[in-house]
C-alpha positions as YAML, in Angstrom:
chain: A
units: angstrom
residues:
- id: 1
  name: UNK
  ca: [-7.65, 29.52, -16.63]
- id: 2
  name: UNK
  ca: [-5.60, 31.49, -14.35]
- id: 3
  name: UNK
  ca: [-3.33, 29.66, -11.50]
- id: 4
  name: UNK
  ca: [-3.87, 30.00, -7.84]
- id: 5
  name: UNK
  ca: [-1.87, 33.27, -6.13]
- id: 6
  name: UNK
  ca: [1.03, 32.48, -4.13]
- id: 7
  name: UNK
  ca: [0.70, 32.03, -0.54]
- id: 8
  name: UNK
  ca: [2.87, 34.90, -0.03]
- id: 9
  name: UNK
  ca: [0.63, 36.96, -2.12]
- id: 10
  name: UNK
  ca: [-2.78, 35.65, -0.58]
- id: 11
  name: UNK
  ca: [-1.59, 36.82, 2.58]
- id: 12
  name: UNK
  ca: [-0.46, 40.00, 1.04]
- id: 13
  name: UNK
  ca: [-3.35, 41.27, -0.21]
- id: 14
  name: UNK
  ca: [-4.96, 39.88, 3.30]
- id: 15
  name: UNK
  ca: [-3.17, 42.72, 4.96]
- id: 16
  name: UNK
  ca: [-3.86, 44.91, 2.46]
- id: 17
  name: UNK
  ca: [-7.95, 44.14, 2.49]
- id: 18
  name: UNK
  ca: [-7.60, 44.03, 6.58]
- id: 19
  name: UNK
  ca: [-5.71, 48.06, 6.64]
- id: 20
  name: UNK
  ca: [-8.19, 49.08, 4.15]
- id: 21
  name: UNK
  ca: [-11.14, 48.24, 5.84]
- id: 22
  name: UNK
  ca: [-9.96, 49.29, 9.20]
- id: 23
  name: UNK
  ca: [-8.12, 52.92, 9.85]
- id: 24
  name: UNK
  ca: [-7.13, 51.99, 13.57]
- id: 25
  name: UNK
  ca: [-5.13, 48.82, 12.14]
- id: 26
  name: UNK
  ca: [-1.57, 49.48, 12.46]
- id: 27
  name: UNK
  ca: [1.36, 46.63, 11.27]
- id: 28
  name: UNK
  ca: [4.64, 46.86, 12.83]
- id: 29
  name: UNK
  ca: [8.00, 45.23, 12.18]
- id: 30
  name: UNK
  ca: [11.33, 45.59, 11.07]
- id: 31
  name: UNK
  ca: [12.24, 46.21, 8.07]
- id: 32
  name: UNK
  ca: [8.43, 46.10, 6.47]
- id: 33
  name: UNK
  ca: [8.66, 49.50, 4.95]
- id: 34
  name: UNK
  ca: [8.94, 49.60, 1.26]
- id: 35
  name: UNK
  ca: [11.04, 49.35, -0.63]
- id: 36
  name: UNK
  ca: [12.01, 46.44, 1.47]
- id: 37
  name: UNK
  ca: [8.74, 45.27, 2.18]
- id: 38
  name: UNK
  ca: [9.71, 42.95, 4.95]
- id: 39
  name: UNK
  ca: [12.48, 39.57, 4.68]
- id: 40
  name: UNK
  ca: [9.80, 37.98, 2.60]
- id: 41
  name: UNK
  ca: [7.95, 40.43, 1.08]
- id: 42
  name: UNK
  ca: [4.81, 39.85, 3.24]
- id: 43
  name: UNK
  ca: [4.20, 43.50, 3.42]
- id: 44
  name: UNK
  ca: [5.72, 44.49, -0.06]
- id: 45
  name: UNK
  ca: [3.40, 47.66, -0.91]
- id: 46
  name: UNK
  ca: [1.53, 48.43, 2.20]
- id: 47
  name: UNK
  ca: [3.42, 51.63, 3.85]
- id: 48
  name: UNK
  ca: [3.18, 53.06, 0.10]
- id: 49
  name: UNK
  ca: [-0.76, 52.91, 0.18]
- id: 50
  name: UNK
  ca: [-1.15, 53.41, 4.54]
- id: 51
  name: UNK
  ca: [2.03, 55.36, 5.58]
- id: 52
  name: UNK
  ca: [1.53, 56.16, 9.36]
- id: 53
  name: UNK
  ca: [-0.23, 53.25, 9.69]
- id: 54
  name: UNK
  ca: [2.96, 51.05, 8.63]
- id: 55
  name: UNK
  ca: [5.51, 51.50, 10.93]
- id: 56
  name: UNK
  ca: [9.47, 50.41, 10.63]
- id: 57
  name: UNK
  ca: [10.66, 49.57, 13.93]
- id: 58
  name: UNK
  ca: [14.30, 49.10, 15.55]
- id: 59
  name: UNK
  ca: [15.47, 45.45, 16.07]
- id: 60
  name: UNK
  ca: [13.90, 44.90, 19.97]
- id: 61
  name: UNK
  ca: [10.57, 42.32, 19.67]
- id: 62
  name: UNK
  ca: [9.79, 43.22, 22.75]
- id: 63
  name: UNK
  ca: [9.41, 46.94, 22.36]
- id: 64
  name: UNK
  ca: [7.91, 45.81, 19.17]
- id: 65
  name: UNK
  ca: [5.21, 43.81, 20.81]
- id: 66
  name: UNK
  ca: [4.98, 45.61, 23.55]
- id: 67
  name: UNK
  ca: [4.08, 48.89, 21.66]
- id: 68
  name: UNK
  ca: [1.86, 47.19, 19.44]
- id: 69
  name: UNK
  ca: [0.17, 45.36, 22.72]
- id: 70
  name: UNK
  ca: [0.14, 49.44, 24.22]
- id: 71
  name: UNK
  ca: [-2.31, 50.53, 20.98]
- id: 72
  name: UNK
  ca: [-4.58, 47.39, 21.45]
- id: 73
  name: UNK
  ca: [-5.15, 48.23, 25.24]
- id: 74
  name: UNK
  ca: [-6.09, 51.67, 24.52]
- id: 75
  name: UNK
  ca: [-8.32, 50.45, 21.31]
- id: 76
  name: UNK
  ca: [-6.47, 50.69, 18.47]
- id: 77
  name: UNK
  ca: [-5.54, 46.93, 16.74]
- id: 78
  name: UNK
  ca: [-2.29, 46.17, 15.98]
- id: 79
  name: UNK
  ca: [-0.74, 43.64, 13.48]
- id: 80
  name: UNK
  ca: [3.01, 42.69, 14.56]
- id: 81
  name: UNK
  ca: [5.53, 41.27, 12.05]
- id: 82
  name: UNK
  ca: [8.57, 39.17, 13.73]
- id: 83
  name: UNK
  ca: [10.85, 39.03, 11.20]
- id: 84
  name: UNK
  ca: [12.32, 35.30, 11.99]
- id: 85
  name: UNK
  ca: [9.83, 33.42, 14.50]
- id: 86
  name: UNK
  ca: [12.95, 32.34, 16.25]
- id: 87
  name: UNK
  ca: [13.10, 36.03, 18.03]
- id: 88
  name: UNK
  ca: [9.44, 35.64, 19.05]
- id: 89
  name: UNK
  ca: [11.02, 34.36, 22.43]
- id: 90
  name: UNK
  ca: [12.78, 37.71, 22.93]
- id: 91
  name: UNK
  ca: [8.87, 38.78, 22.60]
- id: 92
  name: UNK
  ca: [7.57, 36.08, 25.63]
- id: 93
  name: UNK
  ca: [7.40, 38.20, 28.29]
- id: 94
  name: UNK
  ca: [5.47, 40.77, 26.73]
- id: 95
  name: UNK
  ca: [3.07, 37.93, 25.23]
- id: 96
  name: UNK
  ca: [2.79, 35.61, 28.86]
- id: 97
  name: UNK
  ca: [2.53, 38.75, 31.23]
- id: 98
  name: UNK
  ca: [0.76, 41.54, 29.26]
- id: 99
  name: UNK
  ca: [-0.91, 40.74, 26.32]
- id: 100
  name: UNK
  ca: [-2.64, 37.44, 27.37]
- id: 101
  name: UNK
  ca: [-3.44, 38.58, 31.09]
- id: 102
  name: UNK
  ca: [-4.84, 42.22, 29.77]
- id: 103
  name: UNK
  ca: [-8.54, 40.80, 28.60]
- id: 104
  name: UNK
  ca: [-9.18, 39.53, 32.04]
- id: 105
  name: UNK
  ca: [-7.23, 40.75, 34.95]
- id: 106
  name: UNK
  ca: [-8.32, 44.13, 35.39]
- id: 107
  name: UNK
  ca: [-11.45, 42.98, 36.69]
- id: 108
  name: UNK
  ca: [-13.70, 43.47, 33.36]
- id: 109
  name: UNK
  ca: [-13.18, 42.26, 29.81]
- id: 110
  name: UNK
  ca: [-10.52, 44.09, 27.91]
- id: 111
  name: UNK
  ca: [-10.79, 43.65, 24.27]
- id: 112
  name: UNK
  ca: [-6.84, 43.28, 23.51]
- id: 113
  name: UNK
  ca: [-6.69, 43.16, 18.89]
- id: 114
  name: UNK
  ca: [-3.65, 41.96, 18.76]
- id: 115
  name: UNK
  ca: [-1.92, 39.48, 15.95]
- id: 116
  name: UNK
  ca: [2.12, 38.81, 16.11]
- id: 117
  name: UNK
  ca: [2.95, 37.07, 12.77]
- id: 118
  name: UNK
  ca: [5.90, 34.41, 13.22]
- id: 119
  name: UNK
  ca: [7.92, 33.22, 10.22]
- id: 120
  name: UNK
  ca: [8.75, 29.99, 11.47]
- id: 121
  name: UNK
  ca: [10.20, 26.30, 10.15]
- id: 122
  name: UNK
  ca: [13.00, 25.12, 8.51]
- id: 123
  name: UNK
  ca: [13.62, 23.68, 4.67]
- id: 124
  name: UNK
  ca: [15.69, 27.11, 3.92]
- id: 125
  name: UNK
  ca: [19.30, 26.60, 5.14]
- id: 126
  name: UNK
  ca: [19.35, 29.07, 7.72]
- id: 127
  name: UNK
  ca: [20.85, 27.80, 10.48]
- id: 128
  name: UNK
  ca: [19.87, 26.99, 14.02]
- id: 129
  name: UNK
  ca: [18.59, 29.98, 15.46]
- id: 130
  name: UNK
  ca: [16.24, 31.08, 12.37]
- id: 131
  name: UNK
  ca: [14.67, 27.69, 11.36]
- id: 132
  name: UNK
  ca: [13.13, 26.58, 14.53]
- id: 133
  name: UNK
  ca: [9.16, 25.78, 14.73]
- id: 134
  name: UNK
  ca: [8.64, 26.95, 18.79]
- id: 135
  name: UNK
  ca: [4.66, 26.32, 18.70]
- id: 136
  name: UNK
  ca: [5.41, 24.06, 21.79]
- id: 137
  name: UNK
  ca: [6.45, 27.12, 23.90]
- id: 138
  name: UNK
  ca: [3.10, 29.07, 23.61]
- id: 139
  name: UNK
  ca: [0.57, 26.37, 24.14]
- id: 140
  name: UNK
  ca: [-1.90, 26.56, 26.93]
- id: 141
  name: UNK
  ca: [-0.90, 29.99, 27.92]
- id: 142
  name: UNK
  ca: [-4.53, 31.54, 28.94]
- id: 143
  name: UNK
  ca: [-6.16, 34.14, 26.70]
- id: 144
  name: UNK
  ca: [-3.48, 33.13, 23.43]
- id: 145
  name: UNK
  ca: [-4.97, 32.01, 20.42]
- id: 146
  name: UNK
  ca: [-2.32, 29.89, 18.00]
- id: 147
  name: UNK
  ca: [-3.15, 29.94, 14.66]
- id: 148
  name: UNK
  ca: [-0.77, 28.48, 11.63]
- id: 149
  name: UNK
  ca: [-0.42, 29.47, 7.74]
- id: 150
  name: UNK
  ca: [-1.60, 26.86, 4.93]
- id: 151
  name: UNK
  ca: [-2.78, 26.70, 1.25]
- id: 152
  name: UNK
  ca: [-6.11, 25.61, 2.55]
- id: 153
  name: UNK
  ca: [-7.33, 28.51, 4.61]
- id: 154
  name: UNK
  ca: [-7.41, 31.93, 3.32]
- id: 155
  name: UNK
  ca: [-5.38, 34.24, 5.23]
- id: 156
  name: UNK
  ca: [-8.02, 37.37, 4.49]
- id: 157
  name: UNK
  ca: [-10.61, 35.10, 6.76]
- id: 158
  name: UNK
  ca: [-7.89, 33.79, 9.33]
- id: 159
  name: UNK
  ca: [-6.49, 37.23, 10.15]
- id: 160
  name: UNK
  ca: [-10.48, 38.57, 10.22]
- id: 161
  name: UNK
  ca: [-11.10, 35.73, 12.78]
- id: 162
  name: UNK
  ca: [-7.99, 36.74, 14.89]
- id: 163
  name: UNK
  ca: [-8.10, 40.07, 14.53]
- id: 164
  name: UNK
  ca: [-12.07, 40.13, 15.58]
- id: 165
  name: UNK
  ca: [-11.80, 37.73, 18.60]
- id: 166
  name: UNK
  ca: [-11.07, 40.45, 20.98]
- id: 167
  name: UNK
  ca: [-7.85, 38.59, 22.36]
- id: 168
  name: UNK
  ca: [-4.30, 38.19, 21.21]
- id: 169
  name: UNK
  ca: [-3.51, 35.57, 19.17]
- id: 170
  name: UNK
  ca: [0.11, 34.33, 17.31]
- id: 171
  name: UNK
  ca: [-0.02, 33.07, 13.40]
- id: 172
  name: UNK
  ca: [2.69, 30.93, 12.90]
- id: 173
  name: UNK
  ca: [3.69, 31.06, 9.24]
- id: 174
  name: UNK
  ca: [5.87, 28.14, 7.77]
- id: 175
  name: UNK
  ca: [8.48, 30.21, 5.19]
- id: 176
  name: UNK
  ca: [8.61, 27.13, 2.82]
- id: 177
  name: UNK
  ca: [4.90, 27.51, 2.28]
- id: 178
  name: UNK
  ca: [5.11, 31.21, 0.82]
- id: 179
  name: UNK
  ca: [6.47, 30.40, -2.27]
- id: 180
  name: UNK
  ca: [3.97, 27.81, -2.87]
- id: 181
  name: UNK
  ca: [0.17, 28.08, -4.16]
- id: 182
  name: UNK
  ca: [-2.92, 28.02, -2.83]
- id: 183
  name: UNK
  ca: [-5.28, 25.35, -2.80]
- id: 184
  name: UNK
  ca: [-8.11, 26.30, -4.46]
- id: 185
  name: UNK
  ca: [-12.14, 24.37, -5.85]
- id: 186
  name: UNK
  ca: [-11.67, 21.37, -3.35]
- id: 187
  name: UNK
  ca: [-8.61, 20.56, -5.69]
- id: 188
  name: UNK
  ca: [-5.41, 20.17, -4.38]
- id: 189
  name: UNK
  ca: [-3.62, 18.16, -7.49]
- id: 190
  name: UNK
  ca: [-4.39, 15.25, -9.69]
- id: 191
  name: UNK
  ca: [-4.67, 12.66, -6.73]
- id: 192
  name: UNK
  ca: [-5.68, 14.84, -3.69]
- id: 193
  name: UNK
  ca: [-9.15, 16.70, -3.13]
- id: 194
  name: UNK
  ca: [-9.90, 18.67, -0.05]
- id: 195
  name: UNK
  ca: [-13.39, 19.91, 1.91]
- id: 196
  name: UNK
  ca: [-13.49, 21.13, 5.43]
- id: 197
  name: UNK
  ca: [-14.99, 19.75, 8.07]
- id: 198
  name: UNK
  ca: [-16.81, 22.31, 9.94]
- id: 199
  name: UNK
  ca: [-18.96, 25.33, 8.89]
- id: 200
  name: UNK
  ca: [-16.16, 28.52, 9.87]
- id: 201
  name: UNK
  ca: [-13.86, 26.25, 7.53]
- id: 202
  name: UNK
  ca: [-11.01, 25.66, 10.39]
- id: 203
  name: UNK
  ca: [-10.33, 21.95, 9.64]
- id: 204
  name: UNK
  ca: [-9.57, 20.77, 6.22]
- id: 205
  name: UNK
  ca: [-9.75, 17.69, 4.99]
- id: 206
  name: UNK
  ca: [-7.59, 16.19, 2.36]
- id: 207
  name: UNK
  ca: [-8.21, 12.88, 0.84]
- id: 208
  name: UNK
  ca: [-7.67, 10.70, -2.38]
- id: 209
  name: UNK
  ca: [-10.56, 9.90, -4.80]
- id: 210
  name: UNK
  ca: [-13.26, 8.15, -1.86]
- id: 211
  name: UNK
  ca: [-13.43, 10.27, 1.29]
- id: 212
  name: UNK
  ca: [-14.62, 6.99, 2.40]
- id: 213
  name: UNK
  ca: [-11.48, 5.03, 2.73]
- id: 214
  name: UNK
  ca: [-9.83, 5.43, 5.68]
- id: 215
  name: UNK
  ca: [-6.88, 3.37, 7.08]
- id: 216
  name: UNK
  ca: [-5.05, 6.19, 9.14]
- id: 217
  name: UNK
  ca: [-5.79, 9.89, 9.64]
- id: 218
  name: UNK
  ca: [-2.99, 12.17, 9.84]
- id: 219
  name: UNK
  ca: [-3.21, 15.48, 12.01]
- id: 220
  name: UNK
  ca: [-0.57, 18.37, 10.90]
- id: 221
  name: UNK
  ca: [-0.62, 22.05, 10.73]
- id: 222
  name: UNK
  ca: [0.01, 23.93, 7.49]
- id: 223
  name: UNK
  ca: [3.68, 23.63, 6.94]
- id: 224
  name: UNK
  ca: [3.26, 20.10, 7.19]
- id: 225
  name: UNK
  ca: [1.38, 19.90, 4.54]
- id: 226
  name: UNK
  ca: [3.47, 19.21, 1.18]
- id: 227
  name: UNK
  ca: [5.48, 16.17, 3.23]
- id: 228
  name: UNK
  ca: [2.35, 14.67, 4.58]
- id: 229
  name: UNK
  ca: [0.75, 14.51, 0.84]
- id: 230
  name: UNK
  ca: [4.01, 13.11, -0.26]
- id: 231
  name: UNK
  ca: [3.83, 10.51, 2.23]
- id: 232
  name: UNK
  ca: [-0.02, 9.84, 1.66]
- id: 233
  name: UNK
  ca: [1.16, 9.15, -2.18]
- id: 234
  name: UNK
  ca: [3.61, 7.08, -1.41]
- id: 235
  name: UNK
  ca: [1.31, 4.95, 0.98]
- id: 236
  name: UNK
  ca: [-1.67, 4.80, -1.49]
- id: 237
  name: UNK
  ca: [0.14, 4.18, -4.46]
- id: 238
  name: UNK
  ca: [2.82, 1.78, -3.08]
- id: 239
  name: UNK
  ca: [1.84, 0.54, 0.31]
- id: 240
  name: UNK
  ca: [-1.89, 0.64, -1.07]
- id: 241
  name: UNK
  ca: [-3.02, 2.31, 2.55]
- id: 242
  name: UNK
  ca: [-5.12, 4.92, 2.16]
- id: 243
  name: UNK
  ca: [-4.54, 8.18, 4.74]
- id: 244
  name: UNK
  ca: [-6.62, 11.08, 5.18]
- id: 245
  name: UNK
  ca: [-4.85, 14.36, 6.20]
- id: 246
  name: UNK
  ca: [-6.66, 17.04, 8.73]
- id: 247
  name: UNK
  ca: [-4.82, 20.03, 8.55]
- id: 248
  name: UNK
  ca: [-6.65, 23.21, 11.31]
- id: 249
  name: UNK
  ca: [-5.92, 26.10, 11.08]
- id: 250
  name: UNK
  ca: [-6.23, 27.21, 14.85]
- id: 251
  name: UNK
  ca: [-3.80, 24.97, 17.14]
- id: 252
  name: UNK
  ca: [-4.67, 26.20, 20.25]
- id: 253
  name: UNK
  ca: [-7.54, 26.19, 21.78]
- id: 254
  name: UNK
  ca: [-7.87, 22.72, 19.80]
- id: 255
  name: UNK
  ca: [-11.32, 22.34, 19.02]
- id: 256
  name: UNK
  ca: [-11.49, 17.99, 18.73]
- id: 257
  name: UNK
  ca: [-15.25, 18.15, 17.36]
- id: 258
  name: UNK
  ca: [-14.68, 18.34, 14.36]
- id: 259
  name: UNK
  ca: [-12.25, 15.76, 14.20]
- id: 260
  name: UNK
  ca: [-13.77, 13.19, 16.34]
- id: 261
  name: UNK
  ca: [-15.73, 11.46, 13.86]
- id: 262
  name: UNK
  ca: [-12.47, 10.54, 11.48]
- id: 263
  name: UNK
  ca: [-10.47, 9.74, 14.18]
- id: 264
  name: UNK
  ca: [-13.32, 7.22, 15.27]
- id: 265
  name: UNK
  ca: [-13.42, 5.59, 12.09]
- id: 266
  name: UNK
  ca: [-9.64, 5.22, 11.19]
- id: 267
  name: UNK
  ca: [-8.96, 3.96, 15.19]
- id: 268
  name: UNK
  ca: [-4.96, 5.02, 13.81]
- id: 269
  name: UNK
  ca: [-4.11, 8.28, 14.55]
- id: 270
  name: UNK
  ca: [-0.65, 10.26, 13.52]
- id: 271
  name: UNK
  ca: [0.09, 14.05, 14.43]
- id: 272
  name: UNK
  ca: [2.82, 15.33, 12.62]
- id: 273
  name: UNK
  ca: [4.93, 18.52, 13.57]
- id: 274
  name: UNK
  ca: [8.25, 19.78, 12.84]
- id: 275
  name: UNK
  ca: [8.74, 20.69, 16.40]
- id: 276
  name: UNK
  ca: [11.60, 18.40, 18.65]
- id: 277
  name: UNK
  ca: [9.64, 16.48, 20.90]
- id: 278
  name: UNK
  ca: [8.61, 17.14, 24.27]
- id: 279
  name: UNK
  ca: [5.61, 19.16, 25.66]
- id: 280
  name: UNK
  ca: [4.32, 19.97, 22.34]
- id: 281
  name: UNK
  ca: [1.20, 21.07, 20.75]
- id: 282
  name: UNK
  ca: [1.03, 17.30, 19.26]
- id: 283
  name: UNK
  ca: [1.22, 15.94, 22.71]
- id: 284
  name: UNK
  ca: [-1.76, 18.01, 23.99]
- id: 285
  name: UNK
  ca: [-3.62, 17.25, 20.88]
- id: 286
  name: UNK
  ca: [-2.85, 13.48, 21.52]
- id: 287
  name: UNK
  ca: [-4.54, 13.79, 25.06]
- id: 288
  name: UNK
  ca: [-7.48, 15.22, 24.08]
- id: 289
  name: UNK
  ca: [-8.33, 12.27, 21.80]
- id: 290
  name: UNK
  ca: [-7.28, 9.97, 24.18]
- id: 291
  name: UNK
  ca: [-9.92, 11.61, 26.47]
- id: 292
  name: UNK
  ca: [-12.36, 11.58, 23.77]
- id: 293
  name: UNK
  ca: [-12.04, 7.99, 22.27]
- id: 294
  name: UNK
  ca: [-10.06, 6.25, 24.97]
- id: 295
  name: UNK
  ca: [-12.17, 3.36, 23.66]
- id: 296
  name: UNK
  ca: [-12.51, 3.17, 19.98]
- id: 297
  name: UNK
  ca: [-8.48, 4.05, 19.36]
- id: 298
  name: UNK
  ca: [-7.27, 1.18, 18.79]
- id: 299
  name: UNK
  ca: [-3.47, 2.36, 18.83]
- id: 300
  name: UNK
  ca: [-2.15, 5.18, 21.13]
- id: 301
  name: UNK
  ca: [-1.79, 8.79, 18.72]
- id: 302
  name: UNK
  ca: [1.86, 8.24, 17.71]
- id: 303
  name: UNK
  ca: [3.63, 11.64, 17.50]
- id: 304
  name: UNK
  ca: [5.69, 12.70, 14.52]
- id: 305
  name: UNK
  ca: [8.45, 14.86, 15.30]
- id: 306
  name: UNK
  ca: [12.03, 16.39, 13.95]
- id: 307
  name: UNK
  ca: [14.80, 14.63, 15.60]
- id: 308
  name: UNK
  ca: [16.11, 16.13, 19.18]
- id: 309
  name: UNK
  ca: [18.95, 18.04, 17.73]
- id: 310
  name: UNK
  ca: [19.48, 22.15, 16.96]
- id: 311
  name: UNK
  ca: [18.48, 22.61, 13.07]
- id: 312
  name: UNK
  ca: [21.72, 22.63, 10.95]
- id: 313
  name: UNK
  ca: [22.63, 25.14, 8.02]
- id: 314
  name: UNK
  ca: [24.05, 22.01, 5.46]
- id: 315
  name: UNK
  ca: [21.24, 21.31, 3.50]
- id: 316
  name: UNK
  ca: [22.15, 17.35, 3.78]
- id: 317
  name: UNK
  ca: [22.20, 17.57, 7.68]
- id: 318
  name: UNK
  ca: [19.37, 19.77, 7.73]
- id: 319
  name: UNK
  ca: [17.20, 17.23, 5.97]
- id: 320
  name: UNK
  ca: [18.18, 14.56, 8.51]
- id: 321
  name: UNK
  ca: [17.05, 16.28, 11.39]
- id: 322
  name: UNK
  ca: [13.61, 18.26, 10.12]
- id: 323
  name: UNK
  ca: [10.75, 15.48, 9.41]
- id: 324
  name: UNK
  ca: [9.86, 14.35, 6.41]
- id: 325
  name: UNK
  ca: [7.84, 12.31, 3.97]
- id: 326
  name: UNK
  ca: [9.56, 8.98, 4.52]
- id: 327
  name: UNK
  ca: [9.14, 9.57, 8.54]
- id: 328
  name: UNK
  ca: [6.05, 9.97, 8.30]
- id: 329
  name: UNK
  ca: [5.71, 6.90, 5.98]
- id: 330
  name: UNK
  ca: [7.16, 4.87, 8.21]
- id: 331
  name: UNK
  ca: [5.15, 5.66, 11.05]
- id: 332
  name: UNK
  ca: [2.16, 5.19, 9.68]
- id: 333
  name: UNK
  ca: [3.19, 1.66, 8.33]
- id: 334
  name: UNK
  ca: [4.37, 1.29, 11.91]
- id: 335
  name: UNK
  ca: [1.25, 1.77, 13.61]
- id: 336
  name: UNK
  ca: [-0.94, -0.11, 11.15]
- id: 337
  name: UNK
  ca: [1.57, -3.19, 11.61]
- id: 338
  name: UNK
  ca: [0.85, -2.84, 15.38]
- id: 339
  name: UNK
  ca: [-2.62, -2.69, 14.81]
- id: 340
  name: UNK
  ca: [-2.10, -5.98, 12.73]
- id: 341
  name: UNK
  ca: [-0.07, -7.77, 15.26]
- id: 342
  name: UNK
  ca: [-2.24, -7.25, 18.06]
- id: 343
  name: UNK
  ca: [-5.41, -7.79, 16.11]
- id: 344
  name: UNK
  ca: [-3.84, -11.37, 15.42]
- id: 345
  name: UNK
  ca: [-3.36, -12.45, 19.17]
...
């Protein structure tokens, strides 16, 4: 029995599929030209098979996104690789101003294809201006989609959805998570199962042996993932608590349906994000179920975050600032002690 693919190479042969299927697709970037085929070999292959279509650019993400923002106005769709996620904000303007205002503000709908693909996160050593997760910065702009990378949801579908919803949209993808494999048969290891818990397969659910048990959900996008599940193990197998982890793939526009019903049941919510806090897309998550279930929470959502410090190269510092497993341990064991404590008086 063959292994899962790679994330890396799931989402390679996603762009592939995607500029097969579609001659007015174009990808842009620097450096994604073979033989390089971009800093992480996302695009490894694909100027070889769709030359024109592939296009190397100079180092300026504005002009990058700005050009590819130009072909999606006058029809064409465009698929935008920034090469650290970091440099996306040299891109803002072009996103906040053009992009996101083009579908509406000339006084009909403009169908804008656009997808800018962020490498994003930390875990790799490099340093504070090319680790940093800025999700936080793009929520609630009007007419931008945020969408994130994870071994749960196949990139072929989530870069069909984006690329079909007739406005731009940014795909956050966490570098640690390329080298890693995707889930696949509701299986994610010898403890964990996942299912999804909507029809279009946005929200995945991972659990351990009964779906049933529920002590605490967890919320976290995809490059969350392999420090919530070691924090789940550790609270099952030690702490005997059982968590439930709900990982979407679109962040923003947050679609709570789906979620409400677990987030009933456990009444202890956690949303985990590597983000520093402050204004993030946790926060507005958290509001949204406090609007919903305002009275069956029985904690506030606690919010997970990296410390409130720039990301350092040193490995050792690095790993004190980022989140991890035993943060999110503790929080959860935090909030259900709460729950305990005020259950008692």
């Amino acid at each position: 029995m063959s292994r899962p693919e790679r994330v890396v190479e799931n989402l390679n042969r996603a762009l592939h599929a995607h500029l097969a299927a579609d001659p007015r697709l174009y990808l842009l970037g620097e450096d994604v030209e073979d033989p390089y085929g971009g800093a992480f070999k996302v695009t490894k292959g694909l100027s070889t098979v769709y030359g024109e279509r592939v296009i190397g650019t100079p180092l300026s993400e504005g002009g990058i996104v700005g050009v590819a923002g130009g072909l999606a106005l006058a029809g064409d769709k465009a698929l935008v690789e920034i090469m650290f996620g970091d440099f996306a904000a040299l891109a803002f303007d072009q996103l906040l101003n053009f992009a996101s205002k083009s579908v509406s503000m000339y006084g009909r709908p403009v169908p804008m294809h656009l997808v800018v693909r962020c490498p994003s996160g930390g875990g790799r050593g490099y340093g504070p201006t090319h680790s940093q997760s800025l999700q936080k910065h793009f929520v609630g702009i009007p007419g931008l989609a945020l969408y994130e990378m994870s071994p749960f949801h196949d990139n072929h579908d989530v870069l069909g959805r984006m690329l079909g919803a007739g406005s731009p949209g940014v795909f956050f993808e966490d570098k640690v998570l390329y080298t890693h494999r995707m889930a696949a048969a509701g299986v994610v290891d010898e403890l964990f199962r996942f299912d999804f818990l909507d029809q279009a397969g946005e929200f995945a659910r991972i659990y351990a042996d009964d779906p049933g048990e529920l002590d605490c959900l967890l919320i976290g996008a995809g490059g969350m993932t392999d420090r919530a599940l070691t924090a789940m193990r550790e609270l099952l197998l030690v702490d005997e608590i059982a968590v439930q982890l709900v990982v979407p793939s679109r962040l923003y526009p947050f679609d709570v349906e789906p979620v409400l019903p677990l987030a009933a049941k456990a009444g202890v919510v956690c949303v985990v994000e590597e983000s520093t806090a402050g204004g993030t897309w946790g926060a507005e998550v958290a509001a949204v179920l406090h609007t919903r279930l305002w009275e069956t929470l029985r904690r506030p959502v606690r919010l997970v975050h990296s410390a409130d410090s720039i990301i350092p190269t040193a490995t050792h510092l690095e790993r004190e600032v980022l989140v991890g497993a035993a943060t999110i341990r503790a929080a959860v064991k935090s909030e259900l002690a709460s729950r305990r404590e005020r259950s008692l008086t």
